[in-house]
N, CA, C and O atoms as a GROMACS GRO file, in nm:
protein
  604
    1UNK      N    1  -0.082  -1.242   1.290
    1UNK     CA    2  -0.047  -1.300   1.164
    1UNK      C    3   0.095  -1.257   1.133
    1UNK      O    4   0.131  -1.139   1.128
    2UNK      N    5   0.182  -1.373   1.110
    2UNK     CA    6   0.309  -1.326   1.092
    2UNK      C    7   0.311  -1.290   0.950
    2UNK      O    8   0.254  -1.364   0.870
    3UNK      N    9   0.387  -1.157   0.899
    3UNK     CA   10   0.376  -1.094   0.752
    3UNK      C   11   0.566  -1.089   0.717
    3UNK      O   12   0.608  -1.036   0.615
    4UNK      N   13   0.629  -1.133   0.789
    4UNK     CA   14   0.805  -1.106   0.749
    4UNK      C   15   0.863  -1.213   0.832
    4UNK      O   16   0.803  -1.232   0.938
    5UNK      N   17   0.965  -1.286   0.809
    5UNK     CA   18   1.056  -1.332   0.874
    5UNK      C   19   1.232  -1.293   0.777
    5UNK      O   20   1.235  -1.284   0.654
    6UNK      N   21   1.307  -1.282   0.830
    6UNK     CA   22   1.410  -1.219   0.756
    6UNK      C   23   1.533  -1.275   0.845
    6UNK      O   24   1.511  -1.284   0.965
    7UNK      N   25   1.645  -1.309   0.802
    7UNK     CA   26   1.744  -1.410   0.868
    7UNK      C   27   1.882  -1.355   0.814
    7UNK      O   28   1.925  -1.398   0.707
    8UNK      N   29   1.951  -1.264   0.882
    8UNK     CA   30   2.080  -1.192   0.826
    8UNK      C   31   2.226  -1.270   0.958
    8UNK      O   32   2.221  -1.303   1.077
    9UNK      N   33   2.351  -1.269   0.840
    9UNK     CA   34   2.447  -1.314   0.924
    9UNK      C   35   2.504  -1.190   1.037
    9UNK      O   36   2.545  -1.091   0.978
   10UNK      N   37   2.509  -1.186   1.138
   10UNK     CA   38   2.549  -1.084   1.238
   10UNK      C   39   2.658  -1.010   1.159
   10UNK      O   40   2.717  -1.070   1.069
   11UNK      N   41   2.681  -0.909   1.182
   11UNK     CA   42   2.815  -0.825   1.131
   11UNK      C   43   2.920  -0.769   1.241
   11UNK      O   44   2.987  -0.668   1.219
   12UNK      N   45   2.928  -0.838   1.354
   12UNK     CA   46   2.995  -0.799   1.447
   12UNK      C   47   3.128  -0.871   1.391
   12UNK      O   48   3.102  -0.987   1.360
   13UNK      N   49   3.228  -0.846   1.375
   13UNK     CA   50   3.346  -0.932   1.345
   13UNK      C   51   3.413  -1.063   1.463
   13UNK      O   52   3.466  -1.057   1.573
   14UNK      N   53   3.382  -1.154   1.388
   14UNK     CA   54   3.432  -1.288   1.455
   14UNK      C   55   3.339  -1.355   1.545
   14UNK      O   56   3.356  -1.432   1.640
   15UNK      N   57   3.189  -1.280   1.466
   15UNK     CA   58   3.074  -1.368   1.536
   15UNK      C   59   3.049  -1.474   1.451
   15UNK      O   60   3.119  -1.473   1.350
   16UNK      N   61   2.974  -1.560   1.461
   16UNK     CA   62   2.932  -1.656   1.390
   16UNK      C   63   2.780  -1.693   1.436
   16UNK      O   64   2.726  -1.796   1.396
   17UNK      N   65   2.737  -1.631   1.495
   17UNK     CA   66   2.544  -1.625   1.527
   17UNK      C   67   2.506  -1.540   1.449
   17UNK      O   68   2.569  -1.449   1.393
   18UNK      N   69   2.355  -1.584   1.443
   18UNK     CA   70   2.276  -1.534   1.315
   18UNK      C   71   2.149  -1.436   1.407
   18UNK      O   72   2.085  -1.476   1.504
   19UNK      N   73   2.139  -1.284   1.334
   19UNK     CA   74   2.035  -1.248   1.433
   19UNK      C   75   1.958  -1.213   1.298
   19UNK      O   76   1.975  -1.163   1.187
   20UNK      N   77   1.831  -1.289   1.408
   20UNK     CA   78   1.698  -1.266   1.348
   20UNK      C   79   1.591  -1.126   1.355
   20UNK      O   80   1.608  -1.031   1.432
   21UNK      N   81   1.489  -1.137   1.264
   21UNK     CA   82   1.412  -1.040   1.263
   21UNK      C   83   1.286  -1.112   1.244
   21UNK      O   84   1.269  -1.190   1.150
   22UNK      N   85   1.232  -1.097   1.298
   22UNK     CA   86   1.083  -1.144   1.278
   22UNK      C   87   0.971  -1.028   1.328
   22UNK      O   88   0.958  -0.975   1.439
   23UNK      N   89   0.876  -1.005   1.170
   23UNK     CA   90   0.816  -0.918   1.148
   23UNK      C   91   0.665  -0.992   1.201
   23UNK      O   92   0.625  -1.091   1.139
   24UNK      N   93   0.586  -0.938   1.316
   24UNK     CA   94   0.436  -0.990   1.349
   24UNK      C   95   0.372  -0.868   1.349
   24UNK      O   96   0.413  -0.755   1.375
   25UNK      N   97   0.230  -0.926   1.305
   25UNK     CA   98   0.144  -0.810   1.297
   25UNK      C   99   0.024  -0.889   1.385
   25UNK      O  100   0.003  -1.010   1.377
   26UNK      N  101  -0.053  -0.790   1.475
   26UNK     CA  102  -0.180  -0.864   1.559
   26UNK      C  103  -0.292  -0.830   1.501
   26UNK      O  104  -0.274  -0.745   1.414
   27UNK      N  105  -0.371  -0.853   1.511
   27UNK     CA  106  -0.500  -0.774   1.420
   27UNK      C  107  -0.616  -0.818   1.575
   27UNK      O  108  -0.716  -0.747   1.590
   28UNK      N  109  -0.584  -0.952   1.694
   28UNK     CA  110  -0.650  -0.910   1.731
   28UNK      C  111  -0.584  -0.945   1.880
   28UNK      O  112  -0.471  -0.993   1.885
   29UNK      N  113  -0.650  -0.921   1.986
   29UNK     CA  114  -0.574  -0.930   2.164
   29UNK      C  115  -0.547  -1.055   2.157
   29UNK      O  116  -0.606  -1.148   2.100
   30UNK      N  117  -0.427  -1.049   2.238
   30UNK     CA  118  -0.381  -1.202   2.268
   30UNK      C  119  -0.242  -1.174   2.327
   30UNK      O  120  -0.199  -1.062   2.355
   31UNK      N  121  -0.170  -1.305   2.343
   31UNK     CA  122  -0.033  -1.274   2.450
   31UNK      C  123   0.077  -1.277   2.367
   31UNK      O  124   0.077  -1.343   2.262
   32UNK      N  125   0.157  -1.221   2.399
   32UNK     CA  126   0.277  -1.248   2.369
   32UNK      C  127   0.393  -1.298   2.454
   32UNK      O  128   0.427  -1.254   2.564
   33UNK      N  129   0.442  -1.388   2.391
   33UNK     CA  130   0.566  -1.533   2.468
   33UNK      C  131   0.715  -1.466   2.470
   33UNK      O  132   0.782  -1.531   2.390
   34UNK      N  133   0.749  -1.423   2.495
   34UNK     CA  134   0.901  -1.370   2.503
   34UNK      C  135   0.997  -1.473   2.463
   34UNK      O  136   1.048  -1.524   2.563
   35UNK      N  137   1.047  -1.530   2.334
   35UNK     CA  138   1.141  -1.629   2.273
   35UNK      C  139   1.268  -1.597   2.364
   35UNK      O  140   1.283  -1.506   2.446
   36UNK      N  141   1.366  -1.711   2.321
   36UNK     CA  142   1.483  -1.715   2.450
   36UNK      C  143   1.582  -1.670   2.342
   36UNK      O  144   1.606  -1.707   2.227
   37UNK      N  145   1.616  -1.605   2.399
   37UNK     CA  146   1.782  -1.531   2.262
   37UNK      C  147   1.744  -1.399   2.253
   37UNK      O  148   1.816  -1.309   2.212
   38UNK      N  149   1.592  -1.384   2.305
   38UNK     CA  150   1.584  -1.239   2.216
   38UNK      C  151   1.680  -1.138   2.317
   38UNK      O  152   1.724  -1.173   2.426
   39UNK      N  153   1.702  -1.002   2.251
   39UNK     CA  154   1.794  -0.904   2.268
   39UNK      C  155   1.734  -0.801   2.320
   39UNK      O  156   1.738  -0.746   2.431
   40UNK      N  157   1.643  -0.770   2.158
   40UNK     CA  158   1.577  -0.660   2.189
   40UNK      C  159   1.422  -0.648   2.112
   40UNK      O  160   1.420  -0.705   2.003
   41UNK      N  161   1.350  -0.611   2.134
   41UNK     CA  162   1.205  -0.562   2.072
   41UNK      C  163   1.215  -0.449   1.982
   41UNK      O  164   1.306  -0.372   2.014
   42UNK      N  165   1.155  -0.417   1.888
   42UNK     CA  166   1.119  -0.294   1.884
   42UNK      C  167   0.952  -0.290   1.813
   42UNK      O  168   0.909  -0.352   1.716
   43UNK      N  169   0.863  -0.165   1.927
   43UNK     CA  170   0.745  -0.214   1.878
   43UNK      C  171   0.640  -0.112   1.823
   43UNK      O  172   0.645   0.001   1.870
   44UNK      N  173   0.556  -0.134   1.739
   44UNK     CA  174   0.480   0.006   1.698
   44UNK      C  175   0.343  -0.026   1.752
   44UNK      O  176   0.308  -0.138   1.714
   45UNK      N  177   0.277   0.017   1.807
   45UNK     CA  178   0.103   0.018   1.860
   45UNK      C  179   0.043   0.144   1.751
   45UNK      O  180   0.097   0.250   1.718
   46UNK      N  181  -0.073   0.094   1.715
   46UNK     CA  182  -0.171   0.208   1.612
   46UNK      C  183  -0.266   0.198   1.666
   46UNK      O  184  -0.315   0.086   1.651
   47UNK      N  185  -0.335   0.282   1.743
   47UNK     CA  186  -0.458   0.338   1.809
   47UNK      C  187  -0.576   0.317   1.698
   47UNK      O  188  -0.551   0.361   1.585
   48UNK      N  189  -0.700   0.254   1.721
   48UNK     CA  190  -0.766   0.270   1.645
   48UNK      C  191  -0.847   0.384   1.575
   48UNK      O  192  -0.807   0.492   1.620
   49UNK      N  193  -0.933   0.400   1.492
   49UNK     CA  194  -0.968   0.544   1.426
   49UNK      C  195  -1.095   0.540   1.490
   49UNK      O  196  -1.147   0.436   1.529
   50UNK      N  197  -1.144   0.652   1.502
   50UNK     CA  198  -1.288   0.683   1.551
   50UNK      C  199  -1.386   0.705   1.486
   50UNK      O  200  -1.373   0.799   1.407
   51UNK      N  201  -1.507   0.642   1.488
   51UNK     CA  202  -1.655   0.670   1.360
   51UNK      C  203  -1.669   0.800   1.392
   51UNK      O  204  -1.645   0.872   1.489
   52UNK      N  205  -1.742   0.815   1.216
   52UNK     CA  206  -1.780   0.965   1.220
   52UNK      C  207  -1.945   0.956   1.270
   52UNK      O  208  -2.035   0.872   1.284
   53UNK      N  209  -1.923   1.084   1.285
   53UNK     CA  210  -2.040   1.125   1.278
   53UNK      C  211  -2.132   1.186   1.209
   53UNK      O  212  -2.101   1.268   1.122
   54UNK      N  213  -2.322   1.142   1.252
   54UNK     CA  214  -2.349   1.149   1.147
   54UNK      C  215  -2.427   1.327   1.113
   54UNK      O  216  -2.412   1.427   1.184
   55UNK      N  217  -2.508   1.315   0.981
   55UNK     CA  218  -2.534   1.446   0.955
   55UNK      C  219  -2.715   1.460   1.039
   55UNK      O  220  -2.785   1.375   1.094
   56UNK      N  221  -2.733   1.598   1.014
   56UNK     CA  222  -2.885   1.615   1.063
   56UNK      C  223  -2.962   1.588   0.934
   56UNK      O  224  -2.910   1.587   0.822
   57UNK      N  225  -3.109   1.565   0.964
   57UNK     CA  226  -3.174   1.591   0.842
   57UNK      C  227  -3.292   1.676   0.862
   57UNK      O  228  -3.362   1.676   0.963
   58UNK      N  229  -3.308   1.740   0.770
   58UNK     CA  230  -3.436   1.836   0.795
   58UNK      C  231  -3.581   1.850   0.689
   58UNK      O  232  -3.558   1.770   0.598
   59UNK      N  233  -3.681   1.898   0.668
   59UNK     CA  234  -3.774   1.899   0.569
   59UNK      C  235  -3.720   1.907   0.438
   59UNK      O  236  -3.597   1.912   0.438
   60UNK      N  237  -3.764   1.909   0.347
   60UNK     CA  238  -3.800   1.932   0.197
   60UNK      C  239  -3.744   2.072   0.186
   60UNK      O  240  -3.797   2.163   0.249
   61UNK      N  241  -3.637   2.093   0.105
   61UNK     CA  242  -3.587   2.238   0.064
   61UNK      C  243  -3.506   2.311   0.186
   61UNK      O  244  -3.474   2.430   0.190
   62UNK      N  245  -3.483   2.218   0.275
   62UNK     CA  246  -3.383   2.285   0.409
   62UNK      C  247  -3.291   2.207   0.406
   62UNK      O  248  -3.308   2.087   0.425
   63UNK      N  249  -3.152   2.271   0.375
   63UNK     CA  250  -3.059   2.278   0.358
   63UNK      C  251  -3.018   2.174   0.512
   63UNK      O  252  -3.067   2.209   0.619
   64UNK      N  253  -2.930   2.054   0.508
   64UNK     CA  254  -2.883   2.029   0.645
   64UNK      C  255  -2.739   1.982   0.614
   64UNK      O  256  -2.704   1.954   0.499
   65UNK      N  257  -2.683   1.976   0.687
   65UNK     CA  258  -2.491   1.956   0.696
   65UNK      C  259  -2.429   1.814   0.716
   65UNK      O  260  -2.505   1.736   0.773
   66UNK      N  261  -2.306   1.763   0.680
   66UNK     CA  262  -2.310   1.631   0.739
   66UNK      C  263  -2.254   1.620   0.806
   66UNK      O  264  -2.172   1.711   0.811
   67UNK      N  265  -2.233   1.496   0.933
   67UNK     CA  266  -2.152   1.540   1.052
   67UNK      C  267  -1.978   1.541   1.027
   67UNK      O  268  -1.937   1.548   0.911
   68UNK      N  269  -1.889   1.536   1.130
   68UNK     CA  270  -1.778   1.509   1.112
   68UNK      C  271  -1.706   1.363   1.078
   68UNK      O  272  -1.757   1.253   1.098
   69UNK      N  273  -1.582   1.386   1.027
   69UNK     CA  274  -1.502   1.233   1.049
   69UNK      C  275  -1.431   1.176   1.184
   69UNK      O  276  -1.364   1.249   1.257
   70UNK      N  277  -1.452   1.048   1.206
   70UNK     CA  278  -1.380   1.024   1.308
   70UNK      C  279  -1.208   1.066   1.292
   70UNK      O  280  -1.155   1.053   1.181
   71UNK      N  281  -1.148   1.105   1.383
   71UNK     CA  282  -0.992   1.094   1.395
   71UNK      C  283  -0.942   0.958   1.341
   71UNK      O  284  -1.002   0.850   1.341
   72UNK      N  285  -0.812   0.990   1.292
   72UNK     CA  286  -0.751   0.860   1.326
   72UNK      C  287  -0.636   0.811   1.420
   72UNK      O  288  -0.552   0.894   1.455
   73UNK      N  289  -0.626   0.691   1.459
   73UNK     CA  290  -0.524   0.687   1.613
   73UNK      C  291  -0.405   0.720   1.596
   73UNK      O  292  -0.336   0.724   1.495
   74UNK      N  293  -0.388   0.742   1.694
   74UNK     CA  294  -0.235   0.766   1.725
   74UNK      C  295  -0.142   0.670   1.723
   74UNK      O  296  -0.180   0.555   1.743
   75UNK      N  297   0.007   0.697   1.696
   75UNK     CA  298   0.113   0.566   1.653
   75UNK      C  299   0.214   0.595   1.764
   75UNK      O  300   0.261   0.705   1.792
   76UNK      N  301   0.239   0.481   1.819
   76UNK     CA  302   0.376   0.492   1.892
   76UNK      C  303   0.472   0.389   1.844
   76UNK      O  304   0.446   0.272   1.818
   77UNK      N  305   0.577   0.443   1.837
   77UNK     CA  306   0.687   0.322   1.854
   77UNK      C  307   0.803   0.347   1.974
   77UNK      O  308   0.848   0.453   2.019
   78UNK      N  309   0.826   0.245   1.997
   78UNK     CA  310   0.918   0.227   2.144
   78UNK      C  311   1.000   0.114   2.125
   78UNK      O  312   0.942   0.014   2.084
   79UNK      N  313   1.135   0.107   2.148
   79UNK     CA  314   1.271  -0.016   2.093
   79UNK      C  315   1.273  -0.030   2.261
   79UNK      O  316   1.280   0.067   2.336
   80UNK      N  317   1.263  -0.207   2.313
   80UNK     CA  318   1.256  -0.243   2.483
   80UNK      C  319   1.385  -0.329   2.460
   80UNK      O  320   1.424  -0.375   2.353
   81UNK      N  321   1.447  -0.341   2.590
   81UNK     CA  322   1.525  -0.460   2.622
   81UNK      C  323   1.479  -0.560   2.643
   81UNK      O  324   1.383  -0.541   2.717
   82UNK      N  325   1.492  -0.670   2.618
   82UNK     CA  326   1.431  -0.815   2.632
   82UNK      C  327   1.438  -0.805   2.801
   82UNK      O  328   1.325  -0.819   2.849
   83UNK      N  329   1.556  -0.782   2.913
   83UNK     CA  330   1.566  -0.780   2.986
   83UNK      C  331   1.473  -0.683   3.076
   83UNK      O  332   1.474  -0.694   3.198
   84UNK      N  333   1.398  -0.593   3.014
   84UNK     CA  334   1.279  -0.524   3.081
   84UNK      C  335   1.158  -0.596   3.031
   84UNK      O  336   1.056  -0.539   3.069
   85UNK      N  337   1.134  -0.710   2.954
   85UNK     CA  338   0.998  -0.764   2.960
   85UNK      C  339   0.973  -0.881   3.051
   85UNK      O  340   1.052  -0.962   3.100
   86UNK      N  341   0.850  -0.870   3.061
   86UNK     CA  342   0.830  -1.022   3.114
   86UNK      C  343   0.800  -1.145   3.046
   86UNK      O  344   0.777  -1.115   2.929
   87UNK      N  345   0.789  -1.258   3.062
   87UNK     CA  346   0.801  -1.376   3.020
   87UNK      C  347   0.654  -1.377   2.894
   87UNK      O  348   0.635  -1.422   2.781
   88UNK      N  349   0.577  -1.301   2.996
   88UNK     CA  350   0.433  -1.290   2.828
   88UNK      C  351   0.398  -1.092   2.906
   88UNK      O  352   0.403  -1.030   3.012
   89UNK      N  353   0.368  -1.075   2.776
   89UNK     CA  354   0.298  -0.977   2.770
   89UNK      C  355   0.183  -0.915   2.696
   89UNK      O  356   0.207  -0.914   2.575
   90UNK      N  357   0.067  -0.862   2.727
   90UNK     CA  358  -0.069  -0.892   2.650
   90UNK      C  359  -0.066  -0.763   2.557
   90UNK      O  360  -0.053  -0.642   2.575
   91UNK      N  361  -0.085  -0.844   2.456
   91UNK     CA  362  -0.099  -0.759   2.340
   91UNK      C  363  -0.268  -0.686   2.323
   91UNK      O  364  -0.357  -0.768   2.301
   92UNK      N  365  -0.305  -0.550   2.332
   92UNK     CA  366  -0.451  -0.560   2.273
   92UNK      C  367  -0.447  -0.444   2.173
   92UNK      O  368  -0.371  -0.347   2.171
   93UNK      N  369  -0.567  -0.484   2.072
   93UNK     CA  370  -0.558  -0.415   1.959
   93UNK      C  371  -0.693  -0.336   1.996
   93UNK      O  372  -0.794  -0.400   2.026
   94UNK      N  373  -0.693  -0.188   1.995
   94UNK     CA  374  -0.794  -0.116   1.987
   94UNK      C  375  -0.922  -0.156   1.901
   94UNK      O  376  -0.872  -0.225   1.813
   95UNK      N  377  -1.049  -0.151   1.880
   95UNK     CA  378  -1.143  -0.186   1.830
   95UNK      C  379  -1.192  -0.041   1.759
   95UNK      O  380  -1.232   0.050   1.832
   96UNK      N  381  -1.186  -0.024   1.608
   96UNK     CA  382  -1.252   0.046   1.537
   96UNK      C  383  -1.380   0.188   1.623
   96UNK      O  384  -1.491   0.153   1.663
   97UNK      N  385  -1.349   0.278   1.630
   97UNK     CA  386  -1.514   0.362   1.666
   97UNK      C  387  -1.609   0.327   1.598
   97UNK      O  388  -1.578   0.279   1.489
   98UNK      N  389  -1.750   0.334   1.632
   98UNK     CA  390  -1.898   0.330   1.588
   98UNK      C  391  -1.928   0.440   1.518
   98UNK      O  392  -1.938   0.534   1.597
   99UNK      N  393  -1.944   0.468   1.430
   99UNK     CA  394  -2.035   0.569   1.330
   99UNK      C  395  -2.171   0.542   1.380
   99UNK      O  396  -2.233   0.440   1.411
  100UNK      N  397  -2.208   0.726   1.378
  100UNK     CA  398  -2.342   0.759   1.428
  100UNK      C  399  -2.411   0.705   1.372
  100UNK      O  400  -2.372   0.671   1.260
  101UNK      N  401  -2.573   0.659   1.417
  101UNK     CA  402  -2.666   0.588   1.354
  101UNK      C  403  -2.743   0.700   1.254
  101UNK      O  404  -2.794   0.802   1.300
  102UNK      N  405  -2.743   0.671   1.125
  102UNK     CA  406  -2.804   0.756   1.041
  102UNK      C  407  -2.968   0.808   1.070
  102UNK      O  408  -3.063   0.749   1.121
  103UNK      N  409  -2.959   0.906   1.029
  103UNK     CA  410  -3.081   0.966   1.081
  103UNK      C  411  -3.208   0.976   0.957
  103UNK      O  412  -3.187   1.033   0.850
  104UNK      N  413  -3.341   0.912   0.992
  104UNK     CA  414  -3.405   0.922   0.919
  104UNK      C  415  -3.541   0.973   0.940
  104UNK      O  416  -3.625   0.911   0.875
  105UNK      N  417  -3.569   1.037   0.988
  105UNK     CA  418  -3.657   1.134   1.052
  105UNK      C  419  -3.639   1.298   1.027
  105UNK      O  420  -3.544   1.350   1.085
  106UNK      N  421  -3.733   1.392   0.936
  106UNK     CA  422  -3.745   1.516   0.913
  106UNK      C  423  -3.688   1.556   1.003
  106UNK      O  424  -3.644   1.472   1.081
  107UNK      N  425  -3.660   1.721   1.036
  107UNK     CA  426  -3.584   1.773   1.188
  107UNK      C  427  -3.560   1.696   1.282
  107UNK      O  428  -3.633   1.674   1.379
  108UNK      N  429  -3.422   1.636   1.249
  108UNK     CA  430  -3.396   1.530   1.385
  108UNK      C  431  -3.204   1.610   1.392
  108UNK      O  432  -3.121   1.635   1.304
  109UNK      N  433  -3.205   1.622   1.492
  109UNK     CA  434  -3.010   1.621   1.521
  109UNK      C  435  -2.970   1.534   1.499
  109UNK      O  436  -3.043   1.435   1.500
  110UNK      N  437  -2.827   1.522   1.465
  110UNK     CA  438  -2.748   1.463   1.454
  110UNK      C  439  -2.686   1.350   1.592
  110UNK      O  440  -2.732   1.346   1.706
  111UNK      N  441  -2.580   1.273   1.542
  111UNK     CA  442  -2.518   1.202   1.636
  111UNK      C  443  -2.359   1.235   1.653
  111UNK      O  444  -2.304   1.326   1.592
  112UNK      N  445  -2.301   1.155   1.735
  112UNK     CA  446  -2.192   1.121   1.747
  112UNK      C  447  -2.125   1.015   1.704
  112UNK      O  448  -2.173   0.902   1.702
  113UNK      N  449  -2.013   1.042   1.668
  113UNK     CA  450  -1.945   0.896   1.654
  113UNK      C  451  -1.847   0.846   1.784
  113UNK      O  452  -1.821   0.919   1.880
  114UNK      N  453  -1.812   0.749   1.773
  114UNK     CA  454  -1.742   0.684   1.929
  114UNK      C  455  -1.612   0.689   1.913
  114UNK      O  456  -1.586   0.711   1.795
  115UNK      N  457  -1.509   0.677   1.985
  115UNK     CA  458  -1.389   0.685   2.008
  115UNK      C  459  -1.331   0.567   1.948
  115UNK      O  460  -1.385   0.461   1.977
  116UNK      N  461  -1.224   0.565   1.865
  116UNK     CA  462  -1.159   0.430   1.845
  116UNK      C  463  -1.115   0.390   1.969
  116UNK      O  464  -1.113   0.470   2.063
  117UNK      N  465  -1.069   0.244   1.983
  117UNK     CA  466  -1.027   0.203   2.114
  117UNK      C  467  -0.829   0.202   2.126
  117UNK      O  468  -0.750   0.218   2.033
  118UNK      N  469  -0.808   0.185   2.230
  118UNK     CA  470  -0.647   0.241   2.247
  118UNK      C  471  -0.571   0.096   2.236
  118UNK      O  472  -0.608   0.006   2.312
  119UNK      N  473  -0.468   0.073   2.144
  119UNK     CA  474  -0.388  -0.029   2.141
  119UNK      C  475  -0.279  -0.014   2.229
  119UNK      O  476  -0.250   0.100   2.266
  120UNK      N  477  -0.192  -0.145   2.284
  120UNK     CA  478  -0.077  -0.131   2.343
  120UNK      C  479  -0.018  -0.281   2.412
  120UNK      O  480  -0.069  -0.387   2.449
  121UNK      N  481   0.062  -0.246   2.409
  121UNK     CA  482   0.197  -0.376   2.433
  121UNK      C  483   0.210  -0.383   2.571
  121UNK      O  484   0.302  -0.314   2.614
  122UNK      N  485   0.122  -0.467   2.684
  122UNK     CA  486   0.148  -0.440   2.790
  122UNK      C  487   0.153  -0.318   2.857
  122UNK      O  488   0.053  -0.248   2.835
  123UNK      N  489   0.243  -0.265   2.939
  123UNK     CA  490   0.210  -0.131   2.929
  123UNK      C  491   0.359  -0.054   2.891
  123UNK      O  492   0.385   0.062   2.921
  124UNK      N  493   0.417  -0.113   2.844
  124UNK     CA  494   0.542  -0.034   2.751
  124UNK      C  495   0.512   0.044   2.661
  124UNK      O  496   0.578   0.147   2.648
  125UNK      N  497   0.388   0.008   2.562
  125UNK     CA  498   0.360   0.127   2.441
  125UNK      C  499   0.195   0.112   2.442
  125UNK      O  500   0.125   0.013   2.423
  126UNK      N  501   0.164   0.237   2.468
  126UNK     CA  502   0.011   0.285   2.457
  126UNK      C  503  -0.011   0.357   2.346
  126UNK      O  504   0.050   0.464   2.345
  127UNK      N  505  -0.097   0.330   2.229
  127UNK     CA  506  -0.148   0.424   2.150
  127UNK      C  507  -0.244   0.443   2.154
  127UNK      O  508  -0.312   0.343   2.130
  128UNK      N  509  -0.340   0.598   2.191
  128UNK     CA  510  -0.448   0.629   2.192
  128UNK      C  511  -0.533   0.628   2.112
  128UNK      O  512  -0.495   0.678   2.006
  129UNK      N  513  -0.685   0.574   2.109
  129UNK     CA  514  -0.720   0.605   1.948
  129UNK      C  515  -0.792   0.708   1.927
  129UNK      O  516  -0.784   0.804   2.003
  130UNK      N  517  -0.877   0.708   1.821
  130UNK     CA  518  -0.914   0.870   1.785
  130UNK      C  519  -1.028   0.895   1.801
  130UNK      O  520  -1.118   0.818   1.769
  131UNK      N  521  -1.044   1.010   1.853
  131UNK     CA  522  -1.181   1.082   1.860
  131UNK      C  523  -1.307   1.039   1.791
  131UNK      O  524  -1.263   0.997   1.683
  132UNK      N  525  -1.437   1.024   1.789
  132UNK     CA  526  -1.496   1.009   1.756
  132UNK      C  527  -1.538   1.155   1.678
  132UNK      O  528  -1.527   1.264   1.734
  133UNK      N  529  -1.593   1.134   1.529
  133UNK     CA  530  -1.671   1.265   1.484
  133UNK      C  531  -1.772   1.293   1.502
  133UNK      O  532  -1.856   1.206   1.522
  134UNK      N  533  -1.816   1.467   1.505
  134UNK     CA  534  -1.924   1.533   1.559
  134UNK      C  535  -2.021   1.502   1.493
  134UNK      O  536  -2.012   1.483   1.372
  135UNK      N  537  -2.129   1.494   1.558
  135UNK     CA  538  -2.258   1.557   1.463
  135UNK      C  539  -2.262   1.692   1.457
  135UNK      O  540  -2.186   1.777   1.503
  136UNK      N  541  -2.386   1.703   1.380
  136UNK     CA  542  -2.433   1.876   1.412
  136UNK      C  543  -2.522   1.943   1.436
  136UNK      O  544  -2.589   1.859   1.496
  137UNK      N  545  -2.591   2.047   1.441
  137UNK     CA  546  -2.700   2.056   1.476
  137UNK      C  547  -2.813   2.081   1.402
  137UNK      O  548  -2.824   2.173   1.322
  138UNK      N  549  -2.910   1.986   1.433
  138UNK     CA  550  -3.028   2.007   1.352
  138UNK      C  551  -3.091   2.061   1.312
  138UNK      O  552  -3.182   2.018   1.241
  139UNK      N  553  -3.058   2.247   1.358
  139UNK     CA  554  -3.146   2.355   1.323
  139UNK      C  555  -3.175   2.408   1.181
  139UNK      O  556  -3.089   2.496   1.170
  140UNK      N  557  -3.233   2.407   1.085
  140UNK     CA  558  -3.196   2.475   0.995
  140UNK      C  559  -3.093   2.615   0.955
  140UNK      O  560  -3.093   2.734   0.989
  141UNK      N  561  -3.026   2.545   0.880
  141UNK     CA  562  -2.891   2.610   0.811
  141UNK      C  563  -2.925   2.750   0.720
  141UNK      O  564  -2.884   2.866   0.728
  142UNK      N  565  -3.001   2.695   0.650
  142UNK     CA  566  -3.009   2.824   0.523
  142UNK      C  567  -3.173   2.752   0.469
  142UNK      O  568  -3.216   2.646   0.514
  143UNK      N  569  -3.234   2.820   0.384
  143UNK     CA  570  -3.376   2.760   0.314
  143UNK      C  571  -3.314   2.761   0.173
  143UNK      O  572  -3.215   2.834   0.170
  144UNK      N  573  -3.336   2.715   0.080
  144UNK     CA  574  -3.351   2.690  -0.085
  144UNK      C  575  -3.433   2.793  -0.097
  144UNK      O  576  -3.531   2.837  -0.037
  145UNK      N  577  -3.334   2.833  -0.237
  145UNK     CA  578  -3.464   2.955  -0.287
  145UNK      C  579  -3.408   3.015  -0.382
  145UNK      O  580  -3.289   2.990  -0.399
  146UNK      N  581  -3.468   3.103  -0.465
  146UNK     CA  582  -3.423   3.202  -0.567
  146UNK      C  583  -3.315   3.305  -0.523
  146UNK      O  584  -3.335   3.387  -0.433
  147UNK      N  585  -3.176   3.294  -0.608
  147UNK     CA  586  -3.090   3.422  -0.534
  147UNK      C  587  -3.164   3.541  -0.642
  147UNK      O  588  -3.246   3.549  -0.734
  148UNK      N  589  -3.070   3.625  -0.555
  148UNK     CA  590  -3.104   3.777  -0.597
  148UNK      C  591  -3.026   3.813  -0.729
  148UNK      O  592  -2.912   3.768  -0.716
  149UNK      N  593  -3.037   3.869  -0.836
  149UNK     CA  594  -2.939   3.914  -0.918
  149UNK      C  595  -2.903   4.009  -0.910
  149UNK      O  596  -3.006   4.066  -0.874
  150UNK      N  597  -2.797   4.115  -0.918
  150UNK     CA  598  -2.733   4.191  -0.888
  150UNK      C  599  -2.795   4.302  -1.021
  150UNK      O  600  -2.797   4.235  -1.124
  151UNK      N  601  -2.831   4.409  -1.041
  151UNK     CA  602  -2.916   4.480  -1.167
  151UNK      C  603  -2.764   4.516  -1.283
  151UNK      O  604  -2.781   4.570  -1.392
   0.00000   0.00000   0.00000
């Protein structure tokens, strides 16, 4: 989805060409066409974020934890020469991580969450995505109960 186009007069003295900027954003895989004039690229890849994970659950009056958050991806940016690309180059956009399936069962462990997936521009810019979050473990933590008062 294109989100900018922007059209400035060159400032080189005694040019008279116009260089463009054109702002695209992908949201999903697909190619990219290499336009004729272009100069130069410059490109950012955002790694997708990773589901969290989920919590344990345990009986009635046992205390249980919730899992972790997924990461979020990593960003690269990289400025190419038109003259180092090729004519198309495949754009793919990492796919979101899975959050653990909630748990609904007395003493059950926890899950995992999945890895976001890795975006990148051909293979000029790779961004990794992020970790998936932990679960934890299902053991009981602590019990509910009356504290002690101090006399």
């Amino acid at each position: 989805m294109a989100v900018g186009k922007f059209h400035n007069k060159a400032q080189t003295a005694g040019s008279t060409g116009t260089l463009s900027f054109n702002l695209i954003e992908y949201t999903s895989t697909t190619n990219w066409s290499k336009p004729s004039g272009l100069v130069m690229l410059e490109v950012v890849c955002v790694g997708a974020g990773g589901g969290g994970g989920s919590g344990s659950r345990q009986a009635t009056g046992v205390l249980s934890r919730g899992g972790g958050g997924g990461a979020g991806g990593n960003v690269v940016f990289t400025q190419l020469l038109a003259s180092s690309l090729a004519s198309s180059e495949t754009v793919t956009v990492g796919a979101g991580g899975n959050g653990a399936t909630a748990i609904t069962a007395d003493n059950t462990t926890s899950g995992n969450g999945s890895a976001g997936g890795d975006t990148s521009f051909g293979t000029h810019c790779v961004a990794k995505g992020g970790g998936g979050g932990q679960g934890v473990n299902g053991a009981a933590q602590s019990t509910l109960g009356t504290a002690d008062q101090p006399d």
